[in-house]
C-alpha positions in Angstrom: 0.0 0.0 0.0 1.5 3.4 -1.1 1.6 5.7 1.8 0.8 9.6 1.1 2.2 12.7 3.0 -1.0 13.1 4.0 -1.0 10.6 6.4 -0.8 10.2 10.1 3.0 8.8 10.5 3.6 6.5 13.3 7.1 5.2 13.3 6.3 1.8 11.5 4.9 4.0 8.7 7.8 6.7 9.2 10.2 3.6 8.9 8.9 2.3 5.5 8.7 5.3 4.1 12.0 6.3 4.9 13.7 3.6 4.5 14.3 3.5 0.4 15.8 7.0 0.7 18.4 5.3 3.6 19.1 2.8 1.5 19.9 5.4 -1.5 22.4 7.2 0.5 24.3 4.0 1.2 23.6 3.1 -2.4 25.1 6.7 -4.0 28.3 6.4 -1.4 29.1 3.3 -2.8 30.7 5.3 -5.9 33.9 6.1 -4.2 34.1 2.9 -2.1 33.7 0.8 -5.7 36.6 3.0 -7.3 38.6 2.9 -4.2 38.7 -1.0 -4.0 39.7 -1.5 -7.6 41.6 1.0 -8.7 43.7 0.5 -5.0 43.7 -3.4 -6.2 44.5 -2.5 -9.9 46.5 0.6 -10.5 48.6 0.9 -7.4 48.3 3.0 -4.4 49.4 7.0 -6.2 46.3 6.4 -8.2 44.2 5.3 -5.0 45.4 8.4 -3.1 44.3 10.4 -6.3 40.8 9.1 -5.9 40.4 9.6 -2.5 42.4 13.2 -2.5 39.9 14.4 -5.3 36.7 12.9 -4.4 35.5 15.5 -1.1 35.9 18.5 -3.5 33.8 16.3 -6.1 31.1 15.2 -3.3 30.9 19.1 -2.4 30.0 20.1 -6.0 27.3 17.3 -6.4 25.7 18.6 -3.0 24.3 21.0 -4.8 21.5 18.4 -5.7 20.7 17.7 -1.9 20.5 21.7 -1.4 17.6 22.0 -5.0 16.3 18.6 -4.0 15.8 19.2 0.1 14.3 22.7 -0.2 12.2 22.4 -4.0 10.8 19.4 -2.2 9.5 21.3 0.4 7.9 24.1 -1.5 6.5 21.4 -3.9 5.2 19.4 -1.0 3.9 23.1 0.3 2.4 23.6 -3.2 0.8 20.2 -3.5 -0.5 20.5 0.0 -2.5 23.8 -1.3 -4.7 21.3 -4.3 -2.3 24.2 -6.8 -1.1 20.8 -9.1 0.0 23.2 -12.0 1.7 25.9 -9.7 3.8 22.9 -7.8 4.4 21.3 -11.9 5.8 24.8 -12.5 8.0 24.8 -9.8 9.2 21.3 -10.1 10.4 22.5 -14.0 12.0 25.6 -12.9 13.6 23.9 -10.3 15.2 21.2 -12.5 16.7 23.0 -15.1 17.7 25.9 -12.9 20.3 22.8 -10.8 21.0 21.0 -14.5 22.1 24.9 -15.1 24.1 25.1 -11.9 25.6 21.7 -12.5 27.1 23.2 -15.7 28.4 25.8 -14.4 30.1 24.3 -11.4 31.4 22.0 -13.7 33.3 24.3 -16.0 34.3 26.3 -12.6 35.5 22.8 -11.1 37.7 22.1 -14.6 39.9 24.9 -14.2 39.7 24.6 -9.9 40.5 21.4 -9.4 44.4 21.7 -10.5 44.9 24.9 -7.6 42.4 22.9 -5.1 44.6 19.3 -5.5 47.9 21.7 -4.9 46.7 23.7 -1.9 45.7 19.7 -0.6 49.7 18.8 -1.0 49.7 16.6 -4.4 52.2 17.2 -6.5 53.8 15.0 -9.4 52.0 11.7 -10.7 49.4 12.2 -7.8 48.6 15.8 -8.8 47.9 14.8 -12.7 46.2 11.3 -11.8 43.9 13.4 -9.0 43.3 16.2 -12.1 42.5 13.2 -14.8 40.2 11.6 -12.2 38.3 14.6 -11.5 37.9 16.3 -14.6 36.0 13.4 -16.4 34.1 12.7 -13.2 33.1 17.1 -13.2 31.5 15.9 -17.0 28.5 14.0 -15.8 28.2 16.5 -12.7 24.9 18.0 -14.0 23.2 14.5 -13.8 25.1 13.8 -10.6 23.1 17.0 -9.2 20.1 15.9 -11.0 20.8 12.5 -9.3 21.2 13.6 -5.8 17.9 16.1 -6.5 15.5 12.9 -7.6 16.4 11.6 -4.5 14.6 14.2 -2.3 11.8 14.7 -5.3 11.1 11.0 -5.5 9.8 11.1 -2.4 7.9 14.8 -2.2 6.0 12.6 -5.3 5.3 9.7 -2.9 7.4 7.4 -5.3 10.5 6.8 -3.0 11.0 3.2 -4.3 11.5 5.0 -7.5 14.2 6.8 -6.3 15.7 3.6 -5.1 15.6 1.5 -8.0 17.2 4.1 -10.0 20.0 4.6 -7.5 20.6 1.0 -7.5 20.6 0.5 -11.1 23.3 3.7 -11.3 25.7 1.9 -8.3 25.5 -1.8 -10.0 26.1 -0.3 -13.6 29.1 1.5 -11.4 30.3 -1.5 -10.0 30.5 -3.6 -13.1 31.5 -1.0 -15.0 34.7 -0.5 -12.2 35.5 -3.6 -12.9 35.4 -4.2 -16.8 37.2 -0.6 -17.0 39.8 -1.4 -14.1 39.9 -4.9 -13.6 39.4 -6.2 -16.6 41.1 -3.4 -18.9 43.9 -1.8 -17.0 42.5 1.6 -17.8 43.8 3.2 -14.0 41.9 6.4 -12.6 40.7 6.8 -15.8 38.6 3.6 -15.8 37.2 4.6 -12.1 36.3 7.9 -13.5 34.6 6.9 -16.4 32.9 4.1 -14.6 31.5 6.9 -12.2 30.3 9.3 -14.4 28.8 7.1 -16.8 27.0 5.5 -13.4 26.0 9.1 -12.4 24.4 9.8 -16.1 22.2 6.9 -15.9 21.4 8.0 -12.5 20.5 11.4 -14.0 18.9 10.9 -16.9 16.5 7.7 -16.2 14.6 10.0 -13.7 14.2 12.4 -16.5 
């Protein structure tokens, strides 16, 4: 039985509703844990330190989605709540494309950041290029990574938060097997893990679409 907003919550009802948006956190962390483990197994430890050098500036940027998602959700909710459907559809469009917009933007700001940002962290050398190859082709899919982290919160303002889940599932399995055809399989380094990722976060982006 679907349960609607509008419901009295008790904490068996709070629990189930919650709990597919739990599970999609654990789901969406699993990006850096899957590149971590291969590429630290595969391409040595200067590219694992890369990864994990890189990746907080990358999780910062992505936020963005949570910040859209969080407080667009609430005003949608707000809007729904009011029987104004078109006014909350409205919303809902202008808050997609204005984070699609930001994710753009943040991504062509992140190119040209992340070289200072990885210096000002200590890499230098092979870990300073590996950390700027890594991040520059995960910053490419960072619109749909915002979009991803948005559907999150809007999947369940829409009551649909198994929705949500599915999708992040099917975006962290295509990551996982894409980590390992790109990493273990072909010895493709940080630029297998990246390209695993973002190709993970596009389908986690655009399916919801």
């Amino acid at each position: 039985m679907n349960i609607k907003l509008s419901d009295h919550f008790d904490y068996k009802r709070l629990l189930r509703f919650a709990l597919p948006s739990i599970i999609m956190m654990i789901f969406t962390s699993i990006y850096g844990i899957v590149d971590g483990f291969f590429v630290s197994n595969y391409a040595g430890k200067t590219a694992f330190a890369a990864v994990n050098l890189i990746m907080p500036l990358l999780l910062v940027l992505g936020c963005v989605g949570f910040m859209f998602g969080t407080g667009g959700g609430a005003l949608i909710a707000k809007t729904m709540g009011e029987r104004k459907q078109d006014k909350a559809n409205e919303i809902f469009t202008l808050i997609i494309t204005v984070s699609a917009l930001c994710g753009v933007v943040l991504a062509v700001l992140g190119f040209f950041l992340l070289r200072p940002v990885a210096k000002f962290m200590g890499a230098e050398g092979e870990l300073l290029e590996q950390s700027i190859i890594y991040g520059r082709i995960i910053l490419l899919a960072l619109p749909f990574y915002i979009l991803q982290f948005e559907f999150q919160c809007l999947f369940a303002t829409a009551e649909k938060p198994k929705l949500g889940l599915y999708v992040t599932v099917a975006s962290g399995v295509a990551n996982m097997i894409l980590d390992a055809l790109l990493v273990g399989v072909i010895p493709l380094g940080v630029t297998g893990a990246a390209a695993a990722t973002a190709i993970s976060e596009f389908i986690g982006g655009v399916i919801p679409l």
